[in-house]
PDB file of N, CA, C and O in Angstrom:
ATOM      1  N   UNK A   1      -2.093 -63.454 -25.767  1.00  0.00           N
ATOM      2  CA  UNK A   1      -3.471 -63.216 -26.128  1.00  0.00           C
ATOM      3  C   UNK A   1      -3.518 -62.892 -27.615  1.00  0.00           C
ATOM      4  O   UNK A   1      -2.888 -62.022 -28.216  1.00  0.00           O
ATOM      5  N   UNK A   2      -4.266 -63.645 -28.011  1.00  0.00           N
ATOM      6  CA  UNK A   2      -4.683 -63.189 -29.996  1.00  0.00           C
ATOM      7  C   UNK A   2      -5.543 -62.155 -30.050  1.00  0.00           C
ATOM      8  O   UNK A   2      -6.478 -62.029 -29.259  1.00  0.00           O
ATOM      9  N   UNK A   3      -5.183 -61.057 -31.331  1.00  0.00           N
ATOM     10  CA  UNK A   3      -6.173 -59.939 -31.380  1.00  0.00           C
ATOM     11  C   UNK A   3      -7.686 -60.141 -31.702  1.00  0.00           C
ATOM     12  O   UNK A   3      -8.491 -59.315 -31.272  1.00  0.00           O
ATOM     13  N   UNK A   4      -8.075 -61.133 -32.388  1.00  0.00           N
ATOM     14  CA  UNK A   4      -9.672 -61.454 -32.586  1.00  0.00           C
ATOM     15  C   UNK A   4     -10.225 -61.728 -31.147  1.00  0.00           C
ATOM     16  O   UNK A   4     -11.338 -61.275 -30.881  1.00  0.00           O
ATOM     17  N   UNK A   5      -9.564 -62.404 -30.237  1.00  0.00           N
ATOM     18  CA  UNK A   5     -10.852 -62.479 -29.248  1.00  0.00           C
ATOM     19  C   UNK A   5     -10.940 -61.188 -28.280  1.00  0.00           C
ATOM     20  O   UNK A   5     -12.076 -61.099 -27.814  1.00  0.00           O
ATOM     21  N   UNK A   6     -10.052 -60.136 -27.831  1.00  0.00           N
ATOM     22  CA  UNK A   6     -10.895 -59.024 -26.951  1.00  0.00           C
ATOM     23  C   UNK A   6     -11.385 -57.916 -28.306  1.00  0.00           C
ATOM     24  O   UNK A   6     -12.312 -57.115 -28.189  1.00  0.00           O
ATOM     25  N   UNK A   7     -10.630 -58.065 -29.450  1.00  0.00           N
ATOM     26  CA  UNK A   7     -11.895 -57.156 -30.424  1.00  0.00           C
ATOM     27  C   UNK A   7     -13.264 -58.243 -30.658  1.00  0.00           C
ATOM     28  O   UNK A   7     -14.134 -57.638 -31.285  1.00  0.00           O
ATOM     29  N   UNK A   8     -13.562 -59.259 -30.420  1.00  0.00           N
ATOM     30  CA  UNK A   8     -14.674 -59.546 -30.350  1.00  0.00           C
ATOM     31  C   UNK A   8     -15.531 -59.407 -29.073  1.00  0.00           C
ATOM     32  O   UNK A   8     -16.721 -59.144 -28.894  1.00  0.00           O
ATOM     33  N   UNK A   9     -14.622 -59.645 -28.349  1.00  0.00           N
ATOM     34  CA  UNK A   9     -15.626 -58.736 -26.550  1.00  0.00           C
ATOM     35  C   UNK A   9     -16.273 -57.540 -26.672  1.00  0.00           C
ATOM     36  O   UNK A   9     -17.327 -57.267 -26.098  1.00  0.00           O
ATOM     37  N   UNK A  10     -15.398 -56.499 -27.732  1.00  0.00           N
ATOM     38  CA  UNK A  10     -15.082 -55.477 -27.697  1.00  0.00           C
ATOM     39  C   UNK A  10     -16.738 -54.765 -28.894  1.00  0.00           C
ATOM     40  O   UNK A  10     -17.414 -53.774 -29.168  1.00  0.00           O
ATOM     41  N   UNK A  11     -16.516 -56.354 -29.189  1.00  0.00           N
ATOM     42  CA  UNK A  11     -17.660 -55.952 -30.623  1.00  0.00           C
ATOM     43  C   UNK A  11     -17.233 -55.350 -31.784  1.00  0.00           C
ATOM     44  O   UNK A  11     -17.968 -54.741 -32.562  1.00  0.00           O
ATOM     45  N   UNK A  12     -16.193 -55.497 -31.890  1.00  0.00           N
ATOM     46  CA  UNK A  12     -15.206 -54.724 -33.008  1.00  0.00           C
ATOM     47  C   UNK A  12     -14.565 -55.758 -33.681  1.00  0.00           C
ATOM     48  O   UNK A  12     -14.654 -56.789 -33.014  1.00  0.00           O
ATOM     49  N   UNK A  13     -13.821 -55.958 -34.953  1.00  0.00           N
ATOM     50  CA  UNK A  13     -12.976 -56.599 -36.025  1.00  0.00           C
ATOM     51  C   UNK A  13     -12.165 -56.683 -35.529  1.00  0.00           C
ATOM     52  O   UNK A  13     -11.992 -55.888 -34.605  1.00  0.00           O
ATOM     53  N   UNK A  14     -11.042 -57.797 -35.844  1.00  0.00           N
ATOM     54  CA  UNK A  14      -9.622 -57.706 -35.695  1.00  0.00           C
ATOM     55  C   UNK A  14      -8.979 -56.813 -36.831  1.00  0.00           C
ATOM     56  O   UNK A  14      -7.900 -56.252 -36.640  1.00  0.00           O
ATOM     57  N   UNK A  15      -9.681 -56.698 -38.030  1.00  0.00           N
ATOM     58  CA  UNK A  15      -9.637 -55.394 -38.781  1.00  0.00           C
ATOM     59  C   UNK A  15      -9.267 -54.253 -38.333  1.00  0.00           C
ATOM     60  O   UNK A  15      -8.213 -53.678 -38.604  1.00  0.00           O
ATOM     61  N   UNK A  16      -9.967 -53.953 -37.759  1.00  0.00           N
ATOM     62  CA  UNK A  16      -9.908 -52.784 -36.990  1.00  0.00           C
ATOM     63  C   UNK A  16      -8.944 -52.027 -36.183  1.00  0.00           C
ATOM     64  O   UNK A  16      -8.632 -50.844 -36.053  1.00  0.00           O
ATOM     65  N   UNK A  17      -8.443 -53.634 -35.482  1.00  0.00           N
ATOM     66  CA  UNK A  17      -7.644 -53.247 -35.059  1.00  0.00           C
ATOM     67  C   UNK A  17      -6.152 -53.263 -35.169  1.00  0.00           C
ATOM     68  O   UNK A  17      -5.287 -52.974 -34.343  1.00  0.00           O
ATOM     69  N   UNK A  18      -6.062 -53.775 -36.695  1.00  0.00           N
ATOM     70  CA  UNK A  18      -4.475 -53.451 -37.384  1.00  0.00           C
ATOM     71  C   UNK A  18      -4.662 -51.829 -38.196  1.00  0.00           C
ATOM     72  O   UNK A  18      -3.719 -51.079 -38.447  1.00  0.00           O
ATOM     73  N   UNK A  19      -6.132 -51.550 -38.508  1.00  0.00           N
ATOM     74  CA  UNK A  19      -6.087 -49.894 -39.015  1.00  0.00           C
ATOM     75  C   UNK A  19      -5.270 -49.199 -37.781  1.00  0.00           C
ATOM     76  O   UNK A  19      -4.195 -48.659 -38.041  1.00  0.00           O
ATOM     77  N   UNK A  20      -5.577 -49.204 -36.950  1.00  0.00           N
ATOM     78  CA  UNK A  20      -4.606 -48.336 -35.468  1.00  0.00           C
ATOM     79  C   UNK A  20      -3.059 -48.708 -34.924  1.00  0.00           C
ATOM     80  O   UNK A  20      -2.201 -48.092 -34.291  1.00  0.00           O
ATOM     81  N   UNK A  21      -3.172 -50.122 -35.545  1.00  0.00           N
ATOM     82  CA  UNK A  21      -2.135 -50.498 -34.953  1.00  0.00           C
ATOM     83  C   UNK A  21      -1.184 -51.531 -35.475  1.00  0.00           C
ATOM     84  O   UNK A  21      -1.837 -52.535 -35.760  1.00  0.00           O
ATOM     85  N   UNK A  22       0.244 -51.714 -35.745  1.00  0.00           N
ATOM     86  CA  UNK A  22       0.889 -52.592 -36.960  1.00  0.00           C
ATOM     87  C   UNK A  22       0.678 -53.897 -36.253  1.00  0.00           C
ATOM     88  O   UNK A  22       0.384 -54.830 -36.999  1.00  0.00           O
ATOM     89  N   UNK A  23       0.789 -54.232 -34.623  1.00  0.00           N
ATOM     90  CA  UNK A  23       0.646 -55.253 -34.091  1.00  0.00           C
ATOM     91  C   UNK A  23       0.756 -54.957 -32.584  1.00  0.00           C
ATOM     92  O   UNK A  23       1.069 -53.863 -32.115  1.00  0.00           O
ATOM     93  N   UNK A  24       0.401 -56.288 -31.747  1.00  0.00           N
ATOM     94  CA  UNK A  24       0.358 -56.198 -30.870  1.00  0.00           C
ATOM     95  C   UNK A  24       1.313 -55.404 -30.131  1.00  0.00           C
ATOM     96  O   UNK A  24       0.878 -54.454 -29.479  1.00  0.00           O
ATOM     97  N   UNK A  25       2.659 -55.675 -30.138  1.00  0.00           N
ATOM     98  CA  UNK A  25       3.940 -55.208 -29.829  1.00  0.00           C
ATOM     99  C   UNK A  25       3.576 -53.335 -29.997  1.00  0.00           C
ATOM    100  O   UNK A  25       3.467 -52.681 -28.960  1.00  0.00           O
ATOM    101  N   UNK A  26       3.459 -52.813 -31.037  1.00  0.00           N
ATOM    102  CA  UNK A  26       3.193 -51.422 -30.932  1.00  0.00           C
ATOM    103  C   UNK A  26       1.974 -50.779 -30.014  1.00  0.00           C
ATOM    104  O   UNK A  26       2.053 -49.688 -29.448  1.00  0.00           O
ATOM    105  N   UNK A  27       0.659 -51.803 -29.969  1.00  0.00           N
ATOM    106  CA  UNK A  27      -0.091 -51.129 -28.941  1.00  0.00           C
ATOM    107  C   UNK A  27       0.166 -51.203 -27.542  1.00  0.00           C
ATOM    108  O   UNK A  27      -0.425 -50.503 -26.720  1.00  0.00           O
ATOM    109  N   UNK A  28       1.114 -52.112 -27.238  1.00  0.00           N
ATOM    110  CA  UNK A  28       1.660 -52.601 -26.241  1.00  0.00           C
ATOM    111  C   UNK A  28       2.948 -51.177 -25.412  1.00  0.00           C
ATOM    112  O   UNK A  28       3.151 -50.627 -24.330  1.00  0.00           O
ATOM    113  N   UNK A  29       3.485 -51.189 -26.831  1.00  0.00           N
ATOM    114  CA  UNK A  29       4.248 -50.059 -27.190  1.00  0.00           C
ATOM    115  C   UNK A  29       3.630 -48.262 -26.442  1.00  0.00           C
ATOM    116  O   UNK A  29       4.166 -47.612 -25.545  1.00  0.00           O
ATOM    117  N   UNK A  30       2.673 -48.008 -27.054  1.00  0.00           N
ATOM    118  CA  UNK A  30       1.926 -47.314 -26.771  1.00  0.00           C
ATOM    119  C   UNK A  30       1.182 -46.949 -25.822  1.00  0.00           C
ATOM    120  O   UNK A  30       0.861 -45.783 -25.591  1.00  0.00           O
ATOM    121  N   UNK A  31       0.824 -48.011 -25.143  1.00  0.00           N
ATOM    122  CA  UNK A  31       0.102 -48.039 -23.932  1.00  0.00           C
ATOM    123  C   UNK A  31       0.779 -48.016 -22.448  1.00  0.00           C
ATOM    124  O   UNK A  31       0.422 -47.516 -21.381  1.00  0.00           O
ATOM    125  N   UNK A  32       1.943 -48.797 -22.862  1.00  0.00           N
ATOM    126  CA  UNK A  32       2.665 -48.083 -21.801  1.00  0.00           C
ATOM    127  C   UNK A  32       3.463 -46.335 -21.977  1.00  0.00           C
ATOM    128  O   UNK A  32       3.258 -45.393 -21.213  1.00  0.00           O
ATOM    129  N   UNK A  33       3.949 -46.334 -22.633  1.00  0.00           N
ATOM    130  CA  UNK A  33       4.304 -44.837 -23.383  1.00  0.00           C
ATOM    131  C   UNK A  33       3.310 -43.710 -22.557  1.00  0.00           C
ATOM    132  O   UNK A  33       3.555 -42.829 -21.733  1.00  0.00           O
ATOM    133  N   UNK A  34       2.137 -44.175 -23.177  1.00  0.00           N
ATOM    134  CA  UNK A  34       0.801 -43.032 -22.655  1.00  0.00           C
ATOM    135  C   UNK A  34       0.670 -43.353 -21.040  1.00  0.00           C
ATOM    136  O   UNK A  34       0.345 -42.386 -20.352  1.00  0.00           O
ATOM    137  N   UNK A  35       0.918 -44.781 -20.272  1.00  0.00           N
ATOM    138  CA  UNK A  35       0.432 -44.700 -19.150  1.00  0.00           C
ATOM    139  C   UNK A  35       2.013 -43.965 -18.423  1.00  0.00           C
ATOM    140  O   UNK A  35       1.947 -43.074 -17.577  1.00  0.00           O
ATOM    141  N   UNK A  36       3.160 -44.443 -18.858  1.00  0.00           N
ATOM    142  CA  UNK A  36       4.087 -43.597 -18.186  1.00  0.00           C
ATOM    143  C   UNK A  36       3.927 -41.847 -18.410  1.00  0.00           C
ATOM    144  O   UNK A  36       3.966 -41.134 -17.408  1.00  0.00           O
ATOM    145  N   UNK A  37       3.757 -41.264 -19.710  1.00  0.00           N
ATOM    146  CA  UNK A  37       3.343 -40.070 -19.667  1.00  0.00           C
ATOM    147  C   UNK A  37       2.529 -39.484 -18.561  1.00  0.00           C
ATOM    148  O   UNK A  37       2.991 -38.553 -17.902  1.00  0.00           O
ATOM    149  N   UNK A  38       1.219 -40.026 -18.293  1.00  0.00           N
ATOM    150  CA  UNK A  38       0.029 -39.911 -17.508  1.00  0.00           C
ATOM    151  C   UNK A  38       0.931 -39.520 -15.780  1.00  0.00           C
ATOM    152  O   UNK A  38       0.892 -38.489 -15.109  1.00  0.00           O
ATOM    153  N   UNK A  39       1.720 -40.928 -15.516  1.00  0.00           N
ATOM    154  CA  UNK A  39       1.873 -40.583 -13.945  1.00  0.00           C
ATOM    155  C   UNK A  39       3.237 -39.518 -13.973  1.00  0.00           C
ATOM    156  O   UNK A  39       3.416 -38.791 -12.996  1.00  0.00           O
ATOM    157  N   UNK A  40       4.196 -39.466 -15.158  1.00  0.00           N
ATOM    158  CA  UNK A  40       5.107 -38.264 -14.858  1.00  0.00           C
ATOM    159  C   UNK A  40       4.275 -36.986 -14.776  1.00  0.00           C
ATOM    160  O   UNK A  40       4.747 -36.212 -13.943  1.00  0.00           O
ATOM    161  N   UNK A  41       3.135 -36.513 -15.412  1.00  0.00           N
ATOM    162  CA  UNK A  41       2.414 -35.487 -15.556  1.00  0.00           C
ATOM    163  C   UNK A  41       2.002 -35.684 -13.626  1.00  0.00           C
ATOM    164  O   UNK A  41       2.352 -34.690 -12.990  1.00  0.00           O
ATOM    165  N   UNK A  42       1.547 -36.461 -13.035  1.00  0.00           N
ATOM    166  CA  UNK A  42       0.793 -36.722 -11.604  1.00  0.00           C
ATOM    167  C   UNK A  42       1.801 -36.359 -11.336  1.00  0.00           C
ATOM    168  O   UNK A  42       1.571 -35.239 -10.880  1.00  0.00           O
ATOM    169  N   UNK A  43       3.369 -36.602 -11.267  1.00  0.00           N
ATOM    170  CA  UNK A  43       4.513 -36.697 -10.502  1.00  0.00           C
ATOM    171  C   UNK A  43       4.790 -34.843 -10.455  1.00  0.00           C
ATOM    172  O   UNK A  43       4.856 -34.120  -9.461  1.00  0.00           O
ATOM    173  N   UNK A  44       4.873 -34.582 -11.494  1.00  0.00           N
ATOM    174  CA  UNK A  44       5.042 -33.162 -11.936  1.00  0.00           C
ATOM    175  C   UNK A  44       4.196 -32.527 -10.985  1.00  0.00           C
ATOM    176  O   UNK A  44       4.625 -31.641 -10.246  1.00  0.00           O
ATOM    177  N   UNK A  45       2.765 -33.014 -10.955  1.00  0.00           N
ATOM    178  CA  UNK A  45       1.946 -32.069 -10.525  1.00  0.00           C
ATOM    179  C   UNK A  45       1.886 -32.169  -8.663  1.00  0.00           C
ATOM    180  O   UNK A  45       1.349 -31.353  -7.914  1.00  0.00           O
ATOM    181  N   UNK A  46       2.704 -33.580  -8.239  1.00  0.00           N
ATOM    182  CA  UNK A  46       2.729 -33.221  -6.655  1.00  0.00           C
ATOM    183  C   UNK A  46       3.979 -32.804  -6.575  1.00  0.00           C
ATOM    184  O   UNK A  46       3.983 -31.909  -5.730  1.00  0.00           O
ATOM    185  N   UNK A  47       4.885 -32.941  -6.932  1.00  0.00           N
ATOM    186  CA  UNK A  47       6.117 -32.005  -6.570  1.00  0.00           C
ATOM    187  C   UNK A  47       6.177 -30.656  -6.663  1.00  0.00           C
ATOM    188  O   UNK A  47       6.878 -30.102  -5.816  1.00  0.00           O
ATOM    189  N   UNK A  48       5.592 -29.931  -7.519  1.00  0.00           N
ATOM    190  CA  UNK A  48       5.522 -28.720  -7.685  1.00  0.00           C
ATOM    191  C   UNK A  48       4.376 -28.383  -6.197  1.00  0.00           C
ATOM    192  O   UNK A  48       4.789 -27.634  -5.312  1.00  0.00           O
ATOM    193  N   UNK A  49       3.358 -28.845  -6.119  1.00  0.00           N
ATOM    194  CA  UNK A  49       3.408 -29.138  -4.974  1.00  0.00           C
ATOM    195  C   UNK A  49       3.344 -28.481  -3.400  1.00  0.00           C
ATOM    196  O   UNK A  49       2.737 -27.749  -2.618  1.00  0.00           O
ATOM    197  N   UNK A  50       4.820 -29.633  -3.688  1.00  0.00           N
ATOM    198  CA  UNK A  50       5.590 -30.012  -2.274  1.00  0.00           C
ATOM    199  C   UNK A  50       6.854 -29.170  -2.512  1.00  0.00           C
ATOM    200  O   UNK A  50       7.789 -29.272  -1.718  1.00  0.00           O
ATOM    201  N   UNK A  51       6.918 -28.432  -3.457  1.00  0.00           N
ATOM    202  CA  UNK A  51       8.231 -27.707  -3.523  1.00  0.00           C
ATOM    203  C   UNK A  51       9.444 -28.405  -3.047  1.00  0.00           C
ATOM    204  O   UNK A  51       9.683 -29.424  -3.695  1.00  0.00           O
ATOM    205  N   UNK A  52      10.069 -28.206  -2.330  1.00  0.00           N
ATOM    206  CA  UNK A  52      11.425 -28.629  -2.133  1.00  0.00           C
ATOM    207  C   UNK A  52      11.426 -29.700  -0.994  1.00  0.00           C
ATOM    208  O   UNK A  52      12.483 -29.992  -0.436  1.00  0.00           O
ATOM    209  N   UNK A  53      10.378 -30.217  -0.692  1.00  0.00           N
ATOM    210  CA  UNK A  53      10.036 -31.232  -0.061  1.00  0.00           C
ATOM    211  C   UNK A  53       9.640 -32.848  -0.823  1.00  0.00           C
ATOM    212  O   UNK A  53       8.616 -33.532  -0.817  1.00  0.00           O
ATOM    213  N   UNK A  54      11.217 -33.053  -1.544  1.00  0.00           N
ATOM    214  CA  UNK A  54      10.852 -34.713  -2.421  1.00  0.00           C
ATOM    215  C   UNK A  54      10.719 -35.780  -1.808  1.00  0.00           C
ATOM    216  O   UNK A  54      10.699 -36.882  -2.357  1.00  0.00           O
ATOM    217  N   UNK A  55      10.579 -35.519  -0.223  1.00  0.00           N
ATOM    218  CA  UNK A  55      10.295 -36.835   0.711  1.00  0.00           C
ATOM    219  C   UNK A  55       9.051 -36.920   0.506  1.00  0.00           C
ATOM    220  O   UNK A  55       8.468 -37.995   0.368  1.00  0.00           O
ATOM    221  N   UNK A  56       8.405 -35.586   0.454  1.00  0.00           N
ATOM    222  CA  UNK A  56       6.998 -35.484   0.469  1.00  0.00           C
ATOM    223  C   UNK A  56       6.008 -36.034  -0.251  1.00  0.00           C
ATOM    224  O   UNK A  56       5.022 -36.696   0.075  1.00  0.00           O
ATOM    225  N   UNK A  57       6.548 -35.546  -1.587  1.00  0.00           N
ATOM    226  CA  UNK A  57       6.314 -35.994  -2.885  1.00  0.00           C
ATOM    227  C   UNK A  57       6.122 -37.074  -3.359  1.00  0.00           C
ATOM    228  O   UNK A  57       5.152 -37.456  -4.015  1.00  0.00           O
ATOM    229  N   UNK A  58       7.251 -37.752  -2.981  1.00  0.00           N
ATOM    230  CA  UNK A  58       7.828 -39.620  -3.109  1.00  0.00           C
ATOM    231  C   UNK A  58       6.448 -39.961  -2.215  1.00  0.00           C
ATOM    232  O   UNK A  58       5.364 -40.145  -2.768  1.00  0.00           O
ATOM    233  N   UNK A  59       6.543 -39.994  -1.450  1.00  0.00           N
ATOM    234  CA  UNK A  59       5.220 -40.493  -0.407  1.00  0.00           C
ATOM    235  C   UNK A  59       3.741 -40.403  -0.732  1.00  0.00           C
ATOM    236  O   UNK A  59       2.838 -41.240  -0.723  1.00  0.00           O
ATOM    237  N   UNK A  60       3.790 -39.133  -1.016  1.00  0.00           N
ATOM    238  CA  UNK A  60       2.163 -38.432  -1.513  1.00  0.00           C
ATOM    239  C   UNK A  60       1.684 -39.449  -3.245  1.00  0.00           C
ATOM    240  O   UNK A  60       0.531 -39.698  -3.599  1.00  0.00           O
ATOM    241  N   UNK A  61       3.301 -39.935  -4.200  1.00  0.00           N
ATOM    242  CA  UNK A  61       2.525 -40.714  -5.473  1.00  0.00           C
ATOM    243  C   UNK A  61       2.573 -41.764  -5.320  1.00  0.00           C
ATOM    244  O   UNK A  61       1.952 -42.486  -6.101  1.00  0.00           O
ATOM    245  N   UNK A  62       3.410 -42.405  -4.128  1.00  0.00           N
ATOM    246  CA  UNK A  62       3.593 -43.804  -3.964  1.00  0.00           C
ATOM    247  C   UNK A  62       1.933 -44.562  -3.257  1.00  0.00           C
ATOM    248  O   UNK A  62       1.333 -45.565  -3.643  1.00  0.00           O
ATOM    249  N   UNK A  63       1.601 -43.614  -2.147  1.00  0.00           N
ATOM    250  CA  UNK A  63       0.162 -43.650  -2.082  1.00  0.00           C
ATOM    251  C   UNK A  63      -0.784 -43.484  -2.853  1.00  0.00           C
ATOM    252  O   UNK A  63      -1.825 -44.041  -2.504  1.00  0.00           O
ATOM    253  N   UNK A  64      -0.809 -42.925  -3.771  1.00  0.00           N
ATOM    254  CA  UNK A  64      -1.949 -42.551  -4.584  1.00  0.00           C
ATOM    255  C   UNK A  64      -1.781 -43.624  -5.755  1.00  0.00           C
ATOM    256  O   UNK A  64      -2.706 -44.100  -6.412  1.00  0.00           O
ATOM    257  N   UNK A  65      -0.342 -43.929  -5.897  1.00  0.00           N
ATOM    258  CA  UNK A  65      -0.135 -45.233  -6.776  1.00  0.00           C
ATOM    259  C   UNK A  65      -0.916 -46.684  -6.354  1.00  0.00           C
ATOM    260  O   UNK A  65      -1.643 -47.359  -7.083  1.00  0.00           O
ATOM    261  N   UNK A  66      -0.552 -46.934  -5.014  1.00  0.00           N
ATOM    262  CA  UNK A  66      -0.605 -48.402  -4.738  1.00  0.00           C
ATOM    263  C   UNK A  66      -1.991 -48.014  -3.832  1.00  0.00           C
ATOM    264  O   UNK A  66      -2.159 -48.670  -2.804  1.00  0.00           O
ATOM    265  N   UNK A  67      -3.052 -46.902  -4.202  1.00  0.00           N
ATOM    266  CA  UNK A  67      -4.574 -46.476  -3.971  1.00  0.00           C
ATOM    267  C   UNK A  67      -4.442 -46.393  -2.506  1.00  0.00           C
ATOM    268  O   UNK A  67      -5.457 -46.836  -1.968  1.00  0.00           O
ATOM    269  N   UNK A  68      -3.220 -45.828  -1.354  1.00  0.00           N
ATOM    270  CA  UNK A  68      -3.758 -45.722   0.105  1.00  0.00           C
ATOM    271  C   UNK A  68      -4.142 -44.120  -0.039  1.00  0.00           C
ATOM    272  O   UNK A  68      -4.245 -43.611   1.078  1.00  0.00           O
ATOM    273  N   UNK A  69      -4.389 -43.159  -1.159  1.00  0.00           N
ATOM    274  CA  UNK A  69      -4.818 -41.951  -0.732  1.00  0.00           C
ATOM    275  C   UNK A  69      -5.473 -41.538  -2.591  1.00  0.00           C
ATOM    276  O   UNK A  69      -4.756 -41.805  -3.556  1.00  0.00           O
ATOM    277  N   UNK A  70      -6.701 -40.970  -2.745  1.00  0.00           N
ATOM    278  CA  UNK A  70      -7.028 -41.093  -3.962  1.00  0.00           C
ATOM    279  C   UNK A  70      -6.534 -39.221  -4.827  1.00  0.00           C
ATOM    280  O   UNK A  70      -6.390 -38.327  -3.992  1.00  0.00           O
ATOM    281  N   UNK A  71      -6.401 -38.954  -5.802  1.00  0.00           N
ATOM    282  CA  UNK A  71      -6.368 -38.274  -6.149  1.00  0.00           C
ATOM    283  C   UNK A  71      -7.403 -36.693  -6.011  1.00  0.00           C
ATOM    284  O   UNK A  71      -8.515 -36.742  -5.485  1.00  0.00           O
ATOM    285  N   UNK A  72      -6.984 -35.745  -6.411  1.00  0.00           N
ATOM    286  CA  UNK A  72      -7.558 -34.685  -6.156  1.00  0.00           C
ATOM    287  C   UNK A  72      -7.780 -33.722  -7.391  1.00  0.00           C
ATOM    288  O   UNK A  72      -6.837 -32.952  -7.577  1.00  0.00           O
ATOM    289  N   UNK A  73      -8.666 -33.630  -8.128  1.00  0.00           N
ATOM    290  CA  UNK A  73      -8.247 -32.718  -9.545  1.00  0.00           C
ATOM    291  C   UNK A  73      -8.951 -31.700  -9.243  1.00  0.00           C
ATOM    292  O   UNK A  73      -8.979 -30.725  -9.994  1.00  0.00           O
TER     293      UNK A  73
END
């Protein structure tokens, strides 16, 4: 995918979007970075939990991953 056409969906420059970012590869970079951050923080937060129960755990993000049980904040 080339950066001018979803910054033009977007209504935004392809300008724009080398100010944030050196290239595709780094937002790419980034976005997974932040989405793995995101579910170790979820992971953290059902194990603690389930205490010493990691069958539990494993089960309780694997569902909430692949959407058979939705989250709770």
């Amino acid at each position: 995918m080339s950066v001018p056409a979803p910054m033009a969906e977007a209504g935004l420059t392809h300008g724009g979007f080398y100010g944030h970012f050196k290239s595709k590869e780094v937002l790419a970079t980034e976005a997974c970075a932040r989405a793995f951050d995101e579910k170790r923080l979820e992971y953290d937060s059902i194990t603690a939990r389930h205490g010493s129960d990691h069958g539990a755990a494993r089960l309780e993000f694997i569902k909430r991953y692949t959407g058979k049980i939705t989250a709770t904040r």
